[in-house]
N, C-alpha and C positions, 0 to 999 in steps of 0.2 A: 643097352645103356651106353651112355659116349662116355668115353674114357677122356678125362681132364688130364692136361698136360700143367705140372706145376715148378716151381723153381725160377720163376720168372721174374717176383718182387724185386724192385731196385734197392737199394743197400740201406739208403738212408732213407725208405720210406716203404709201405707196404701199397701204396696207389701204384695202376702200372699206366702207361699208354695205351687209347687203341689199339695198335697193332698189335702187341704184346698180348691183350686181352683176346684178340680176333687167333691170335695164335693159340692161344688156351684153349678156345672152347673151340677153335677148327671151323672158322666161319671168317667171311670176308671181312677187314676193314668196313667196307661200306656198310656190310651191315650193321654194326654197331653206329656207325654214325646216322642210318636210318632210323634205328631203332631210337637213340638221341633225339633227334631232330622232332619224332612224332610222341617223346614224351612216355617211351617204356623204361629207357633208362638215363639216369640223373648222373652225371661228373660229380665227384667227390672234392674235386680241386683243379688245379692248372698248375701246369711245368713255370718255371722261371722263359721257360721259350713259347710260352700262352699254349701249349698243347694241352687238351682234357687229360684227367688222371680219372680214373677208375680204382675204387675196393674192389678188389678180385673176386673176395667173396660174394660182395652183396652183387655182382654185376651179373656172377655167373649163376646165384640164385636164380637172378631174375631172366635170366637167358632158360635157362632149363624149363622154366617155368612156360615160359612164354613158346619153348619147344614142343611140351608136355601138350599143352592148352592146343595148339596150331597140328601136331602129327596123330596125337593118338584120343583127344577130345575133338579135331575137327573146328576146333573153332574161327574164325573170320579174325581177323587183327583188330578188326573194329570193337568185336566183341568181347577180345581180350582185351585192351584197352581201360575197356569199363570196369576188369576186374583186376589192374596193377593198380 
Protein backbone atom coordinates (compact mmCIF):
# COMPACT_ATOMS: atom_id res chain seq x y z
CA UNK A 1 0.00 0.00 0.00
CA UNK A 2 1.70 3.70 -0.62
CA UNK A 3 2.21 5.48 2.26
CA UNK A 4 0.54 9.13 1.85
CA UNK A 5 2.69 11.88 2.81
CA UNK A 6 0.45 14.67 4.61
CA UNK A 7 1.11 18.19 6.29
CA UNK A 8 1.10 19.91 3.08
CA UNK A 9 -2.42 22.10 3.14
CA UNK A 10 -1.71 25.85 2.83
CA UNK A 11 -2.78 27.81 5.76
CA UNK A 12 -5.59 29.65 4.62
CA UNK A 13 -7.06 26.96 2.61
CA UNK A 14 -7.14 23.14 2.53
CA UNK A 15 -6.76 23.00 -1.80
CA UNK A 16 -2.99 22.35 -2.46
CA UNK A 17 -1.05 22.87 -5.95
CA UNK A 18 0.11 20.36 -8.26
CA UNK A 19 3.19 19.91 -7.08
CA UNK A 20 2.33 19.62 -3.62
CA UNK A 21 -0.18 16.98 -4.54
CA UNK A 22 2.38 15.12 -7.06
CA UNK A 23 4.57 15.22 -3.67
CA UNK A 24 1.83 13.52 -1.67
CA UNK A 25 1.03 10.71 -3.64
CA UNK A 26 5.04 10.32 -4.90
CA UNK A 27 4.17 10.71 -8.50
CA UNK A 28 5.29 13.34 -11.23
CA UNK A 29 3.88 16.73 -11.61
CA UNK A 30 3.02 15.83 -15.11
CA UNK A 31 1.13 13.18 -14.14
CA UNK A 32 -1.41 14.93 -12.52
CA UNK A 33 -1.54 17.36 -15.20
CA UNK A 34 -2.04 14.28 -17.60
CA UNK A 35 -4.41 12.86 -15.59
CA UNK A 36 -6.24 16.78 -15.80
CA UNK A 37 -5.99 17.15 -19.13
CA UNK A 38 -7.79 13.50 -20.09
CA UNK A 39 -10.58 14.30 -17.46
CA UNK A 40 -9.66 11.83 -14.35
CA UNK A 41 -9.12 14.54 -12.37
CA UNK A 42 -11.17 18.00 -11.81
CA UNK A 43 -9.27 21.32 -10.11
CA UNK A 44 -11.17 22.41 -7.23
CA UNK A 45 -10.20 26.08 -7.82
CA UNK A 46 -7.25 28.48 -9.01
CA UNK A 47 -4.45 30.32 -7.08
CA UNK A 48 -4.72 34.14 -7.28
CA UNK A 49 -1.51 33.35 -9.67
CA UNK A 50 -4.08 31.10 -12.13
CA UNK A 51 -2.35 27.82 -10.85
CA UNK A 52 -5.01 24.69 -10.39
CA UNK A 53 -5.75 23.99 -6.70
CA UNK A 54 -6.67 20.45 -5.75
CA UNK A 55 -8.84 18.85 -2.51
CA UNK A 56 -6.28 16.57 -1.37
CA UNK A 57 -8.54 14.24 -0.41
CA UNK A 58 -10.75 13.87 -3.14
CA UNK A 59 -7.66 14.01 -5.67
CA UNK A 60 -5.92 11.42 -3.93
CA UNK A 61 -9.19 9.25 -3.72
CA UNK A 62 -9.17 9.46 -7.19
CA UNK A 63 -5.37 8.79 -7.67
CA UNK A 64 -5.53 5.52 -5.70
CA UNK A 65 -8.35 4.50 -7.36
CA UNK A 66 -7.10 5.05 -10.65
CA UNK A 67 -3.83 3.15 -9.23
CA UNK A 68 -5.88 0.17 -7.94
CA UNK A 69 -7.90 -0.04 -11.49
CA UNK A 70 -4.29 0.34 -13.67
CA UNK A 71 -1.78 -2.14 -11.23
CA UNK A 72 -3.70 -4.80 -9.62
CA UNK A 73 -7.19 -4.81 -11.79
CA UNK A 74 -4.95 -4.42 -15.06
CA UNK A 75 -7.13 -2.15 -16.58
CA UNK A 76 -6.44 0.22 -19.90
CA UNK A 77 -6.81 4.03 -18.86
CA UNK A 78 -9.40 3.98 -21.53
CA UNK A 79 -11.20 1.62 -19.53
CA UNK A 80 -10.86 3.39 -16.44
CA UNK A 81 -11.99 6.44 -17.77
CA UNK A 82 -15.47 4.94 -18.15
CA UNK A 83 -15.61 4.14 -14.78
CA UNK A 84 -14.46 7.76 -12.89
Amino acid sequence: MRKIKTGFATPNSHLVKIGTLAAMFNILPSTINFYTSEGFLKADGRSKGGYRLYDPEKAIATLKKIENLQNKKRFSLKEIKKLI
